[in-house]
C-alpha positions as CSV (number, residue, x, y, z in Angstrom):
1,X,0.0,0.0,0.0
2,X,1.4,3.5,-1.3
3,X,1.7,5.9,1.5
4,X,1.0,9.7,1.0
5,X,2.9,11.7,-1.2
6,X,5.0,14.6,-0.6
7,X,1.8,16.7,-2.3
8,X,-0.8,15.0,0.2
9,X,1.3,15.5,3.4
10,X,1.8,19.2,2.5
11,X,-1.9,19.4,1.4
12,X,-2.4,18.3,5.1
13,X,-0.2,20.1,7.0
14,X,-1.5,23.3,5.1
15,X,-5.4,22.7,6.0
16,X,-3.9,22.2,9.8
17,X,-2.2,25.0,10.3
18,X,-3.7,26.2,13.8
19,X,-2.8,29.7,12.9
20,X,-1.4,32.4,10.1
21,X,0.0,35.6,11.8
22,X,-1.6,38.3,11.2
23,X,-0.9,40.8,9.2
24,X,2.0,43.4,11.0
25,X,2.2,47.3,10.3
26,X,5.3,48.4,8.2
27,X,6.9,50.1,11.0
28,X,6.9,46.7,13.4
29,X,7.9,45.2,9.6
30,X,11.2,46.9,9.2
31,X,12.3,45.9,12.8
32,X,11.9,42.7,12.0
33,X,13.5,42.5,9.3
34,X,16.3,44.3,11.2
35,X,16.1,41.2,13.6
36,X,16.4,38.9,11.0
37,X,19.6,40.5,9.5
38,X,21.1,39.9,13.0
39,X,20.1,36.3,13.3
40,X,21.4,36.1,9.7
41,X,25.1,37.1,10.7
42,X,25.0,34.5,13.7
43,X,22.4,31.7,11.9
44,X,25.6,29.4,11.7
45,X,26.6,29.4,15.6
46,X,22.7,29.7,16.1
47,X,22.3,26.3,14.4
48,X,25.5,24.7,16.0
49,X,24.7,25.4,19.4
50,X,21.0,24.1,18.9
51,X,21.9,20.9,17.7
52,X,24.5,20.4,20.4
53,X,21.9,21.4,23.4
54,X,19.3,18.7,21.0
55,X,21.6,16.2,21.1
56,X,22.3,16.8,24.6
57,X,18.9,17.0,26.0
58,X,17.1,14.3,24.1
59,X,17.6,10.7,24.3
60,X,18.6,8.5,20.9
61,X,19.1,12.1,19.1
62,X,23.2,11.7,20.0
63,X,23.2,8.1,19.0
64,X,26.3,8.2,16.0
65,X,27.9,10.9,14.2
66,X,25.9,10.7,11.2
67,X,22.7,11.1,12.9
68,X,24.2,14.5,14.8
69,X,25.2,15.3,11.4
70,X,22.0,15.3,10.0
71,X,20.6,17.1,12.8
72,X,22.9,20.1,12.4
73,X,21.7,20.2,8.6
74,X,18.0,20.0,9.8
75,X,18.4,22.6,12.7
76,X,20.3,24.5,10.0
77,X,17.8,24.6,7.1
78,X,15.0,25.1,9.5
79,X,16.7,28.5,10.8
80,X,17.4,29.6,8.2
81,X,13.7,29.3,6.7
82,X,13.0,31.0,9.8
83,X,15.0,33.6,9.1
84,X,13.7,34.2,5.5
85,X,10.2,34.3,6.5
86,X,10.8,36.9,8.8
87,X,12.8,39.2,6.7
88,X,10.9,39.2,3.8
89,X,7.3,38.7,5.3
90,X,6.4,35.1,3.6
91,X,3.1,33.5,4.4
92,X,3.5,29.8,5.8
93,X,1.6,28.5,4.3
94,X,3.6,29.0,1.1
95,X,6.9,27.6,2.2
96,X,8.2,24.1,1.2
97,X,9.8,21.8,4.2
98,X,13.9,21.8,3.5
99,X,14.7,18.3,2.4
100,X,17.3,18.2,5.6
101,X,14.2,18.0,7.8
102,X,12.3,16.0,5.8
103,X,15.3,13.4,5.8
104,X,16.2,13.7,9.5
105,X,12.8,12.5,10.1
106,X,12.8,9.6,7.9
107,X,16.3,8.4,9.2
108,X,14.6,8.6,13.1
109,X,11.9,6.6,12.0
110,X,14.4,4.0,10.5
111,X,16.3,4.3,13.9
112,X,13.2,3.5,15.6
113,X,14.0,6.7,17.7
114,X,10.6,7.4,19.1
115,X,8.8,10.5,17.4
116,X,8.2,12.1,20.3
117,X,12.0,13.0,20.6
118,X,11.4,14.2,17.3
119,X,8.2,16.7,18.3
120,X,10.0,17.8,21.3
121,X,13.6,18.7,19.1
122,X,11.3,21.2,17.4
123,X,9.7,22.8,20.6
124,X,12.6,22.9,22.1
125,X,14.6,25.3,19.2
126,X,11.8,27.4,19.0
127,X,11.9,28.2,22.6
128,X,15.6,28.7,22.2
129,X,15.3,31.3,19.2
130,X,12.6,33.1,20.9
131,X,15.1,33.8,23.7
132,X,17.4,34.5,21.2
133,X,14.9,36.7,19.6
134,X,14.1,38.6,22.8
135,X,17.7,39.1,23.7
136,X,18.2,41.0,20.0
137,X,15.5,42.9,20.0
138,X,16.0,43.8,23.7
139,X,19.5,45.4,22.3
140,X,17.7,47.9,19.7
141,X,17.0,51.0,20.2
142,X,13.2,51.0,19.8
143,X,10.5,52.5,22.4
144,X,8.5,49.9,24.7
145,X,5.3,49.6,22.5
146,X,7.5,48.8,19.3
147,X,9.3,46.2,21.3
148,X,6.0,44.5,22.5
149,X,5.1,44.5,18.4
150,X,7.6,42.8,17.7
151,X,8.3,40.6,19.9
152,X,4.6,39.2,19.6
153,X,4.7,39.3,15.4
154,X,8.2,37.4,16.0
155,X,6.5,35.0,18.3
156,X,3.5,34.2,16.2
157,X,5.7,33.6,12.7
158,X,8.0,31.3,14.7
159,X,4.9,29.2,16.5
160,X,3.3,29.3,13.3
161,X,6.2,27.9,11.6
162,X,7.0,25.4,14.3
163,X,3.6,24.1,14.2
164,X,3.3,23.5,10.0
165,X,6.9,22.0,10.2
166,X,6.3,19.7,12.9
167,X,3.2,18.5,11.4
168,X,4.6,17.4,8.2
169,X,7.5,16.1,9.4
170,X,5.5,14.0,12.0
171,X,3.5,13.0,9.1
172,X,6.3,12.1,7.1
173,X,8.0,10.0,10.4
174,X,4.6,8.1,11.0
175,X,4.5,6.6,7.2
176,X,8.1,5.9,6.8
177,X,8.2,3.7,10.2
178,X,5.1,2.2,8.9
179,X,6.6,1.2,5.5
180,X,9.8,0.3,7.3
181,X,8.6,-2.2,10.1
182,X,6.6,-4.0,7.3
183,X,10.1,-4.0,5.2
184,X,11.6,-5.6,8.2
185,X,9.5,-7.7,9.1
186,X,11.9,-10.7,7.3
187,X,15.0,-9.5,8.3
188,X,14.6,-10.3,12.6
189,X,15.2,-7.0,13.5
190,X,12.9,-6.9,16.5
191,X,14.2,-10.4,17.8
192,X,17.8,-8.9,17.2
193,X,17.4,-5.7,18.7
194,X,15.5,-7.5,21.4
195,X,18.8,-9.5,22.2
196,X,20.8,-6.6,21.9
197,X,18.9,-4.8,24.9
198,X,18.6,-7.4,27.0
199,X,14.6,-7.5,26.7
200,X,14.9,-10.4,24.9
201,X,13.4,-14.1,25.5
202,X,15.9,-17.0,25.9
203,X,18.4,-18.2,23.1
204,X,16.6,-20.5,22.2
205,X,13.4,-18.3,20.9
206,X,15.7,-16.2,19.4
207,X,17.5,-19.3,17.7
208,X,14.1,-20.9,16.8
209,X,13.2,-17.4,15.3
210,X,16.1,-16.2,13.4
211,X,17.5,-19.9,12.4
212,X,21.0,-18.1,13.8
213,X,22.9,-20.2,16.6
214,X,24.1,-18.1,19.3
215,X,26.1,-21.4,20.8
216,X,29.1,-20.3,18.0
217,X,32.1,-18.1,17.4
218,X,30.7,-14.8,15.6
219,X,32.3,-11.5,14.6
220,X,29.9,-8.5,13.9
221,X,29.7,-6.2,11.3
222,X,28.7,-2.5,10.3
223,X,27.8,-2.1,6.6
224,X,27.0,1.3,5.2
225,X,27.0,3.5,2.0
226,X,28.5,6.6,2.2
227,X,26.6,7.8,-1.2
228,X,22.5,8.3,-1.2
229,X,20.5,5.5,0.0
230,X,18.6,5.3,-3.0
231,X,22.0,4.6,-5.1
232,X,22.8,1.5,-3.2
233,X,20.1,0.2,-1.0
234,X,19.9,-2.9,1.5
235,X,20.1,-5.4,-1.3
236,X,23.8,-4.5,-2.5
237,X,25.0,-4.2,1.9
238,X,23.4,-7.5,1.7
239,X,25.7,-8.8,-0.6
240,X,28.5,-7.0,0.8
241,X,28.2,-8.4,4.1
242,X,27.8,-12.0,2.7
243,X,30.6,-11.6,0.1
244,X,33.0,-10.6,3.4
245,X,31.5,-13.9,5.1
246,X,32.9,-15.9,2.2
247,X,36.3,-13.9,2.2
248,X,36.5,-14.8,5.9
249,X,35.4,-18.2,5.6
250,X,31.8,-17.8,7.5
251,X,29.5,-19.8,7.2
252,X,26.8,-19.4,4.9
253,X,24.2,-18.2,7.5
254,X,25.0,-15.0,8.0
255,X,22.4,-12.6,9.5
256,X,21.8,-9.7,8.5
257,X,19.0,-6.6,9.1
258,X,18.9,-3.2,7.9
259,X,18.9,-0.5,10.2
260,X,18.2,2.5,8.2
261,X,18.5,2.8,4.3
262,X,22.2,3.2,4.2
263,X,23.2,1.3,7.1
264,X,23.0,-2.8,7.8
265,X,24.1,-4.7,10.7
266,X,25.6,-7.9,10.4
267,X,26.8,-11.4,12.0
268,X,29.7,-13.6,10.8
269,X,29.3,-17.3,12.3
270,X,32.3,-19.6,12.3
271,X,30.7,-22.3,14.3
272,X,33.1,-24.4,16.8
273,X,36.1,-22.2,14.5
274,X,37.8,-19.4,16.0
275,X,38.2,-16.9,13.3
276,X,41.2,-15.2,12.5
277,X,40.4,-13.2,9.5
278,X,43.2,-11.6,7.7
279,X,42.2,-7.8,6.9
280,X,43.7,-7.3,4.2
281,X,41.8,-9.7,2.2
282,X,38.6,-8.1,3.8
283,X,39.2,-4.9,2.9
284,X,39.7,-5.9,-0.6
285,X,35.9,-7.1,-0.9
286,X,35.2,-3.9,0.2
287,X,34.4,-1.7,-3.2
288,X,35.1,1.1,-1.7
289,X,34.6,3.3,-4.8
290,X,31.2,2.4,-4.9
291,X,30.6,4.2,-1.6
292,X,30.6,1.4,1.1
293,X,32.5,0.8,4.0
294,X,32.6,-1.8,6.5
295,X,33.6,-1.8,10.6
296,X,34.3,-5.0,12.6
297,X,34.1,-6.5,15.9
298,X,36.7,-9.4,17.5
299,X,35.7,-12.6,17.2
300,X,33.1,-13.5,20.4
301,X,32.0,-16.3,21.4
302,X,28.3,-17.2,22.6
303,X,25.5,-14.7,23.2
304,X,27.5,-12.6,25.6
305,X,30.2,-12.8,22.0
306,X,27.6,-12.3,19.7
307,X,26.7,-8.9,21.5
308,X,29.8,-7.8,22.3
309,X,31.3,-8.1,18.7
310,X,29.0,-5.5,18.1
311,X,29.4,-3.6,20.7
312,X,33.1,-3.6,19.0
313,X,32.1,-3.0,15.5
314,X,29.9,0.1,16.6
315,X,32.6,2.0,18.3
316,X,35.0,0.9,15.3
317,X,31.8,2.7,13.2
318,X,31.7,5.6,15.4
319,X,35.3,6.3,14.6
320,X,34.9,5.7,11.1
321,X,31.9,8.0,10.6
322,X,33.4,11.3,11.9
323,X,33.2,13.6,9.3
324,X,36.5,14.0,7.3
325,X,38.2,11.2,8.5
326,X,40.6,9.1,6.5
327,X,38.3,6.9,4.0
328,X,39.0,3.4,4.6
329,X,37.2,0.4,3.4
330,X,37.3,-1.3,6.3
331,X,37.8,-0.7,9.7
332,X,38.7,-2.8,13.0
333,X,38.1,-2.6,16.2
334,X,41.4,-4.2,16.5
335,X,43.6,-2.0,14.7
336,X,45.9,-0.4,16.4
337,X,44.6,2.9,18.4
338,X,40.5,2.4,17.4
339,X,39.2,1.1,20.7
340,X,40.7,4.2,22.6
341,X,40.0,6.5,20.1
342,X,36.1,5.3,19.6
343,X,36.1,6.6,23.4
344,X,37.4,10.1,23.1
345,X,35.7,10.8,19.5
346,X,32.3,10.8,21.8
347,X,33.0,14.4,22.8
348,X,35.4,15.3,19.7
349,X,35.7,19.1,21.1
350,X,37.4,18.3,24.1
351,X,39.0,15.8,22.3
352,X,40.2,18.1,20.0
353,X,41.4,20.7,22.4
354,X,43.1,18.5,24.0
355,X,45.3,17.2,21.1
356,X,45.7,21.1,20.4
357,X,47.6,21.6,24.2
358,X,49.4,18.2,23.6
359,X,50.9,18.4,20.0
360,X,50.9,22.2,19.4
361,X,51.7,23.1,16.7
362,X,52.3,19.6,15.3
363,X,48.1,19.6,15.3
364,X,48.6,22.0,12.7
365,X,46.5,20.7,9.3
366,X,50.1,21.5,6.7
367,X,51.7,18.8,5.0
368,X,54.9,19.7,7.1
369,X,52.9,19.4,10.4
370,X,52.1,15.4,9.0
371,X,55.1,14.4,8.0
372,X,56.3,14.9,11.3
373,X,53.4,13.5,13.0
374,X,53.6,10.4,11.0
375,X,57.3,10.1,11.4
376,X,57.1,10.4,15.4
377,X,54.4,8.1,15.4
378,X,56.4,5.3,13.5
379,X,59.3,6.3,15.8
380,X,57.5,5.8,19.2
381,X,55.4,2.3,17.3
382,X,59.2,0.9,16.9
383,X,60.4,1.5,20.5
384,X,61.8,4.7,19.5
385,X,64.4,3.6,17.3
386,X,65.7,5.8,14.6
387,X,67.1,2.6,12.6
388,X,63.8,0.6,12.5
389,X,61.6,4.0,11.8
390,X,64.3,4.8,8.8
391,X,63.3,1.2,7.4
392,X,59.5,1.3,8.1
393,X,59.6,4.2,6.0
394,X,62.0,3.9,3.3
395,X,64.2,7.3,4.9
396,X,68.2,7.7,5.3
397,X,68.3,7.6,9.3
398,X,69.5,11.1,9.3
399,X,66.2,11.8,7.8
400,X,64.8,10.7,10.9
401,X,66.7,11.8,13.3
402,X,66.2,15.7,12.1
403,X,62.3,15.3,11.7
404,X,62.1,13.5,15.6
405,X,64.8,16.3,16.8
406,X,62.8,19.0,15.5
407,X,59.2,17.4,16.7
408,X,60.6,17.0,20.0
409,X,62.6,20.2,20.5
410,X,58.8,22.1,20.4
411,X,59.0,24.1,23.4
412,X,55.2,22.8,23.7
413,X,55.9,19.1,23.4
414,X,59.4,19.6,25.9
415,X,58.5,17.3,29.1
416,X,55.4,15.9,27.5
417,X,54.7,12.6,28.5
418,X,55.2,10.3,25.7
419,X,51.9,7.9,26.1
420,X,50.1,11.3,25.9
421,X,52.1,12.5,22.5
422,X,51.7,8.8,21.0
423,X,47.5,9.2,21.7
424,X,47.7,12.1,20.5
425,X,49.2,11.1,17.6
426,X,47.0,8.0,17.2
427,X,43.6,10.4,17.5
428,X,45.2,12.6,14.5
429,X,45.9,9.8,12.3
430,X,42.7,8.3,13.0
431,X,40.5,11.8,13.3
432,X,41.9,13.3,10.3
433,X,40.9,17.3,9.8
434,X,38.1,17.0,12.5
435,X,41.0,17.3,15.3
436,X,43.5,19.2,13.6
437,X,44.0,23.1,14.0
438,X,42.9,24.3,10.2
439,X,45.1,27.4,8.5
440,X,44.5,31.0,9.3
């Protein structure tokens, strides 16, 4: 069955609208649009620290970086709509919804992040840009009854905003979750995610249900696309995950469930075996031109394995999704520095401050800053020998010795202690641009 279209659920939100402001004089008009300007020159920071206070406040909505990331954009385009109407005086009712929010809503609904989280995001910024409003109109130099004007004209554009946007997005959640349990409903995701929380029946339901045997080695897997949903879609992660089963020597009954359109979740079984892939051949079944990548747990044994492989393959996917981080097509949660560093990317600012104090001014984003980040890093990897770095990396030891002398003779990095300089350098290599201090 066809749910509505993007015509019928604006057609609806439209006829709901519980209000249309009324019309304003030009004098409260021009303020406004003065107001607007303002929120114009800040809309970026005003979007920014939304999102972050969203994510903070509301359960689910802080889940993974992409998720945060498509938050921002929908806090973002909603702003500045806001802004728009109010400077140039546009009816509501003849906006179109910014395809950020529309999609934010669908990927919640795939998430099964309840909609109220959702409904209250939206209540929630416009309460914060009406105190934003109040404190930039508090700062003109109006009298008292044009300040009342406009504060209440602001008010009612904003609610009645709020209100059409939350309806159509609300409408939009309600059908894709609709559309999406029934698409589930042969892939186990409810028994699996059941497991996963713990509010689960025995293994032996779950085995009955999913024909999976928890009573096995396992490793987990996160799939996803990196390009549009619609350009890959679950069938090709599907194949992906069970094309990296055979490279690993699973066995054929891999399970697999999709958790949003561009993202699967996957189990390896290797039976009585305990697997010991080798990554390099994984990563090469990994077409990572066509926009997928892949993150792994260990190998885990049992149901207590089966859920902890994917507790490992998530944080290996939380590392992997920060946004402008090294593209790789496959990532481990036991390669060297991930399980460390999937903890400190879950508050990349202070992360990122802190590799700032620690590296100074090798945090800098230059080619000469790298070189000498790599080259310490390879140093303090081969017990700080200038010999076995010079033959990791194909340089004349003297080579070495000047790039290590000079990283090292940084009155910042003088006395640091090395465990904290080799994170450091880890989190950069790992982090990419999202840690580093950029030019200018």
């Amino acid at each position: 069955m066809t749910g509505p279209s993007h015509k019928d659920r604006d057609a609806v939100a439209r006829r709901r609208l519980a209000r249309v402001p009324a019309a304003a004089d030009p004098e409260v008009l021009a303020v406004v649009a003065e107001l607007a300007r303002r929120l114009d020159a800040r809309s970026t920071e005003i979007a920014r620290e939304m999102s972050v206070m969203m994510a903070h406040e509301i359960d689910q909505l802080d889940n993974d970086a992409n998720l945060i990331e498509m938050l921002e954009a929908s806090v973002q385009g909603n702003v500045t709509t806001i802004i728009h109407v109010l400077a140039n005086d546009i009816p509501i009712d003849h906006l179109q919804p910014t395809t950020a929010a529309v999609e934010y809503a669908l990927r919640l609904a795939q998430r099964d992040v309840p909609s109220n989280s959702l409904v209250r995001a939206y209540h929630m910024g416009q309460g914060d840009l009406m105190r934003i409003c109040h404190d930039e109109v508090s700062a003109l130099d109006i009298p008292a009854r044009l300040t009342l004007a406009v504060l209440k004209h602001t008010s009612d554009v904003v609610y009645s905003y709020i209100d059409w946007i939350t309806l159509y997005v609300f409408d939009a959640y309600e059908q894709e979750r609709s559309r999406w349990i029934n698409a589930q409903g042969n892939l186990h995701s409810a028994a699996i995610h059941a497991l996963l929380s713990g509010t689960g029946s025995d293994a032996g339901s779950f085995e009955s249900e999913t024909g999976y045997r928890l009573d096995q080695n396992h490793i987990a897997v996160v799939a996803w696309s990196t390009w549009d949903a619609d350009a890959l879609g679950f069938n090709a992660l599907d194949r992906l995950v069970r094309d990296l089963g055979a490279a690993a020597g699973a066995d054929k009954s891999v399970i697999v469930t999709a958790i949003d359109r561009r993202t699967v979740w996957a189990w390896l079984p290797f039976g009585r075996r305990v697997p010991a892939p080798d990554l390099q051949v994984l990563s090469a079944s990994v077409p990572l031109d066509g926009g997928t990548r892949v993150a792994i747990g260990l190998p885990g044994n049992g149901m207590s394995g089966f859920k902890r492989s994917h507790e490992q393959a998530r944080a290996a996917y939380s590392v992997a999704t920060v946004p402008d981080t090294p593209g790789r097509p496959l990532v481990s949660f036991g390669d060297r520095g991930i399980a460390v560093v999937s903890l400190l990317s879950d508050n990349l600012d202070a992360t990122k401050s802190w590799v700032w104090e620690v590296l100074g001014p090798l945090a800098a984003d230059t080619p000469g800053a790298a070189s000498l980040r790599t080259t310490l890093s390879v140093y303090f990897a081969n017990g700080e020998s200038h010999l076995h770095t010079a033959n990791q990396m194909n340089l004349h030891r003297n080579t070495v010795k000047y790039r290590i002398n000079k990283a090292l003779g940084d009155p910042v990095i003088v006395g640091r202690d090395k465990l904290d300089l080799a994170l450091a350098l880890q989190v950069c290599e790992l982090l990419g641009r999202s840690v580093l201090r950029p030019l200018g």
